[in-house]
N, C-alpha and C positions, 0 to 999 in steps of 0.2 A: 786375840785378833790375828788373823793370818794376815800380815803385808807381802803382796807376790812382787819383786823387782829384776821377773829375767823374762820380761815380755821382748824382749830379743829373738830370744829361745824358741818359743811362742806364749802365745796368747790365751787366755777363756773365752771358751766361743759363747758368744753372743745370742740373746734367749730367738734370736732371728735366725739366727745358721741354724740351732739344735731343731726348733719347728722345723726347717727348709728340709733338714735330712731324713727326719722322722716320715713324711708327711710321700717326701720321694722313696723311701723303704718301704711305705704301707698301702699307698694309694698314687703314684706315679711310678711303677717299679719296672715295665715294659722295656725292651729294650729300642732305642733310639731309632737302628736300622732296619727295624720290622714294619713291613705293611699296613699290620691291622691296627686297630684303634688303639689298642694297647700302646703301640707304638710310635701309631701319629702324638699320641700324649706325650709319652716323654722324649718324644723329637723337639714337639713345642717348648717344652721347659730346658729340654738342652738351650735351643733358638734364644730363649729369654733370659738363658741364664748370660750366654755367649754377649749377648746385648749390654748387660748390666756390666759386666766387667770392661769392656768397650766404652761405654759412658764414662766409667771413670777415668780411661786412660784420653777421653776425647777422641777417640780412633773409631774406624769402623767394624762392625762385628765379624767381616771374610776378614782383619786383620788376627783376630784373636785361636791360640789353636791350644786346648785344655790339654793338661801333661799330669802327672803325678803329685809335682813339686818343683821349687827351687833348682833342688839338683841337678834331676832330670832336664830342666828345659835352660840349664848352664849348659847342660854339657852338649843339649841339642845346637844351641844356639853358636857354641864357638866349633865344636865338631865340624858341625852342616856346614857351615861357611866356609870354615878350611878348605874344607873337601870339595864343597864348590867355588870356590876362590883359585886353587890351587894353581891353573895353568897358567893363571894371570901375576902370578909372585908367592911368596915362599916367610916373608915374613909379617909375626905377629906382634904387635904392641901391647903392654899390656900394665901393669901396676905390680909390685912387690907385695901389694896388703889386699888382695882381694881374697874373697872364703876361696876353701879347701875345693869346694865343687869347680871352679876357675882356674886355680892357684894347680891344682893334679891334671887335670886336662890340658893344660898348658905344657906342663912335663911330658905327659904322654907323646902330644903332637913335636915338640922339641924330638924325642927320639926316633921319629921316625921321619925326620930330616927337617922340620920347619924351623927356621929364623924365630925364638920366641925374645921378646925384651923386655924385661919388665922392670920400668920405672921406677927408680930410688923413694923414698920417703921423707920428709924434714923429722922433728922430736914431733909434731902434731900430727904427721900421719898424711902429708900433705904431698904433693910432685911438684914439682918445679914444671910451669908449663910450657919454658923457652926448652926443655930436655925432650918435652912430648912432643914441639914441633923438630926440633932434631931428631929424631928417633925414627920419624913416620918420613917416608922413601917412595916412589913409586912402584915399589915391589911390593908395597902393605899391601894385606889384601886383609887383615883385620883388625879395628884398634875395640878393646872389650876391657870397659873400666865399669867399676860399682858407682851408684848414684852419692848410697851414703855408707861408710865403713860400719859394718856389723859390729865391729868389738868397741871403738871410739866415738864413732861418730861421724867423724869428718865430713865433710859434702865436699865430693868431686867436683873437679871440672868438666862436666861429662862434653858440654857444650863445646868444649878445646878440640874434642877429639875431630870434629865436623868438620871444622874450620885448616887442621891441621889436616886433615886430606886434600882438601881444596886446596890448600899452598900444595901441597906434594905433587897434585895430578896422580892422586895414587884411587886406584878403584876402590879400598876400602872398605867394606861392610863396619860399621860402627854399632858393637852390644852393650848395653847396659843392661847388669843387675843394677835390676830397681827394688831387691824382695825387703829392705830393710827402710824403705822411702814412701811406697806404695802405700796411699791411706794415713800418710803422717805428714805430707806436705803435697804440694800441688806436682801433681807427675804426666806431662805430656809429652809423648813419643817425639810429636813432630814440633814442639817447640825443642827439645833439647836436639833434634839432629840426627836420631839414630834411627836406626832401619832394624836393631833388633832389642828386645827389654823383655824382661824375665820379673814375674810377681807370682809372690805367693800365697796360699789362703788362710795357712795358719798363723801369718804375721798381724793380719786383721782380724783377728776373733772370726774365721771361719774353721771346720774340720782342717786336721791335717790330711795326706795324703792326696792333695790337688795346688796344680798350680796353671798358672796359662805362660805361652812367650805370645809376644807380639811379634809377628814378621811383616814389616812395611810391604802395603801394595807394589806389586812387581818385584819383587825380592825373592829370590831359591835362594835354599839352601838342600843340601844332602838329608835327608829320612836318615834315622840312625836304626829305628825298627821297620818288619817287616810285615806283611800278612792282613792288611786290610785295607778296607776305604777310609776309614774314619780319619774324621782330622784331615780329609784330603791326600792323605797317606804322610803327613808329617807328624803324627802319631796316632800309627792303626791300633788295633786293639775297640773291644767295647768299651763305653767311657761311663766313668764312674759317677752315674748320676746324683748317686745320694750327696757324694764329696761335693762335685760341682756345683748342685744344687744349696747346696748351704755356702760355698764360696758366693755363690751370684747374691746369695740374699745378706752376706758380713758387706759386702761392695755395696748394698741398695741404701745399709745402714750405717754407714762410714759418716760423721760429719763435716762440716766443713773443714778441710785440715787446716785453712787460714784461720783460721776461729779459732781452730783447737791448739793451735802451734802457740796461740799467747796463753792457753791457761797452759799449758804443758811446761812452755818457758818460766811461768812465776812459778810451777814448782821446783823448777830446775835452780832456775837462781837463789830460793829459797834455799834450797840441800844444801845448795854449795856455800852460800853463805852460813850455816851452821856448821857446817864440815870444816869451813876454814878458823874454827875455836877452838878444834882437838887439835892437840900436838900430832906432828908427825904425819899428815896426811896431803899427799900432793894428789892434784889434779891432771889426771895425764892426758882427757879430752882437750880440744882446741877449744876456745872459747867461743867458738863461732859454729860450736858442732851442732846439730840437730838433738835440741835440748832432751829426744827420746831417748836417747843412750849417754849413760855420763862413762867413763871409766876413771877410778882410782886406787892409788894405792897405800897400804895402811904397812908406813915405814916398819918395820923389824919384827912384821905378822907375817906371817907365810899364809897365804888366799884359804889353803886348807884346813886349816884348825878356826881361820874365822868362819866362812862357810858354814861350817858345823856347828861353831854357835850360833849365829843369828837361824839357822834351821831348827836347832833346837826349840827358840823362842818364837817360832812359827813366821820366822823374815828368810826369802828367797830371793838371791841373791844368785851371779854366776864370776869366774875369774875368767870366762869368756866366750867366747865362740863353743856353741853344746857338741859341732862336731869334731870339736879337740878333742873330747872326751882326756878334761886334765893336763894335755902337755900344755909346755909354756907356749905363750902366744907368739904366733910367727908376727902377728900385727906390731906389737910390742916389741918385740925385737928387732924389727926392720923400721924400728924409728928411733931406735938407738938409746933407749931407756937403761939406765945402768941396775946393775944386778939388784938391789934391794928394791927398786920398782917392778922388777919383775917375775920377784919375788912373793909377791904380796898383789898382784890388781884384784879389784874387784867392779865387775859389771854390773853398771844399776840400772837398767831399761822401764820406760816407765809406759802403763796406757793409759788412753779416756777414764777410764774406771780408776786412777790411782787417785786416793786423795790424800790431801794432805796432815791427815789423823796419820795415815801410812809412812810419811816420809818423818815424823816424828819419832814414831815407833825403830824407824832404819837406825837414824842419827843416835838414838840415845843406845839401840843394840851395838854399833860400831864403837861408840866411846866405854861401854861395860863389856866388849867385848875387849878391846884393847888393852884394857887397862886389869881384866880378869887373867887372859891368856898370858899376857908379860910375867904377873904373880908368878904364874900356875910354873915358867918359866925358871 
């Protein structure tokens, strides 16, 4: 039996996406911006698809603009604003543990003169929110925190950042990555405050290589590409139907995430209550983290020789973030874990589809792991 636990990473698309894609590669394949029928068709299915992604977030469909992915519409989203923020102030708010797509584009904009800040972490992964209303100035002109932490878990304050503009009187634009939230709990633009949020379709059991931002009505930002209408010209280019099209249909089949958030949680309680039987194994998620990502670490195992056994025994498994590709975790180390935790995490992301035959399977691979590789030792 295969147990998959880096749906972080991503996901298996859903017998809904794979039809969606199939069905737009064979018999919806027209391109969007064409005239003829061919085209009115997969205009329409753009139209519907654009709709269904909107419904989830409760927004309107002119707020949703389809992108690549995650990265891409990070880097749209905190660029664009920069760029159009710019005459109005110089600096950017932001967090220490957001992904690499945030975390580099932040550097970037820092060297080429912008104010960037980004906010300390506790051991949980957590900001201090009396720092984030100190931090934001009427010169912000951007605050851009994640919903929920990719590698731990954590749930943001995203809500903070809104309210700490309004104390400022700073004009602000407020982005949330939402890619690791979206479809696992309740995610509304305009209840949490922000004017920009970033989801993606392979986090929901849709294809990869598609994602959308939300940009609130009345809201510019800066185009980062060039050369077409599409997208309104906040990302020109022809749009990838087949992708979007199995996005729109993983969003139609998403279920309730309040529904799903308690079976997710008795699994999660579950693990962790087995987990906490084996020697040596700390929990380095908060307790209060969004039960879909746990992280731990398995004392005086280095992540990589475990890794490769529980792969061996067909249990998948990450030590964190897929675009570290292997270094240690910047997450983990900006919440001040001491070397033998950071030594050893391992990422266990869980979906709808995960049952609990699988997290049996995990528990007893990490204990004959443990107790195999120390020998081997």
């Amino acid at each position: 039996m295969e147990a998959y636990f880096d749906n972080s990473a991503t996901t298996a698309p859903c017998c809904e996406a794979v039809k969606a894609v199939a069905e737009a590669m064979t018999e919806c394949w027209g391109n969007p911006s064409s005239l003829h029928r061919s085209g009115n068709a997969a205009k329409a299915l753009l139209d519907s698809s654009r709709e269904a992604i909107a419904k989830n977030l409760s927004c309107s469909p002119e707020e949703i603009f389809f992108t690549s992915g995650g990265t891409e519409s990070n880097n749209l989203a905190v660029m664009g604003a920069a760029y159009q923020m710019r005459r109005m102030g110089r600096r950017i708010v932001s967090t220490s543990v957001e992904h690499s797509s945030i975390d580099e584009t932040l550097d970037k904009l820092a060297e080429e003169g912008f104010e960037v800040i980004k906010l300390r972490v506790d051991s949980y992964g957590r900001i201090n929110e009396k720092e984030l209303y100190a931090a934001v100035n009427s010169n912000t002109i951007l605050i851009t925190m994640m919903l929920v932490n990719n590698e731990v878990g954590t749930i943001m304050p995203v809500q903070a950042a809104k309210r700490a503009a309004m104390m400022a009187r700073s004009p602000a634009l407020i982005h949330c990555d939402a890619v690791q939230a979206f479809g696992k709990m309740p995610v509304k633009p305009a209840s949490l405050g922000v004017d920009l949020m970033t989801v993606s379709s392979h986090k929901i059991h849709g294809p990869k290589g598609v994602g959308a931002i939300y940009i609130r009505k009345g809201v510019k930002i800066k185009s980062r590409t060039f050369g077409g209408e599409q997208e309104k010209k906040i990302r020109p280019g022809t749009e990838a139907m087949p992708a979007i099209a199995g996005f729109a249909a993983a969003a139609r089949a998403l279920p309730d995430p309040q529904r799903e958030l308690e079976h997710i949680k008795m699994l999660r309680d579950y693990m962790v209550d087995k987990l906490a039987e084996i020697p040596d194994i700390v929990i380095n998620s908060p307790p209060d983290a969004l039960p879909y990502v746990t992280n731990i670490s398995v004392l005086g195992i280095k992540s990589e020789p475990m890794l490769n056994f529980l792969s061996e025994r067909g249990i998948c498994v990450s030590s964190g973030s897929a675009c570290s590709k292997g270094k240690k975790s910047h997450v983990l180390m900006q919440m001040g874990l001491d070397r033998r935790r950071l030594d050893s995490p391992l990422r266990i992301s869980f979906s709808r589809y995960t049952t609990i035959q699988e997290v049996d399977a995990l528990i007893k691979g990490i204990s004959e792991g443990k107790n195999t590789i120390r020998a081997v030792k």
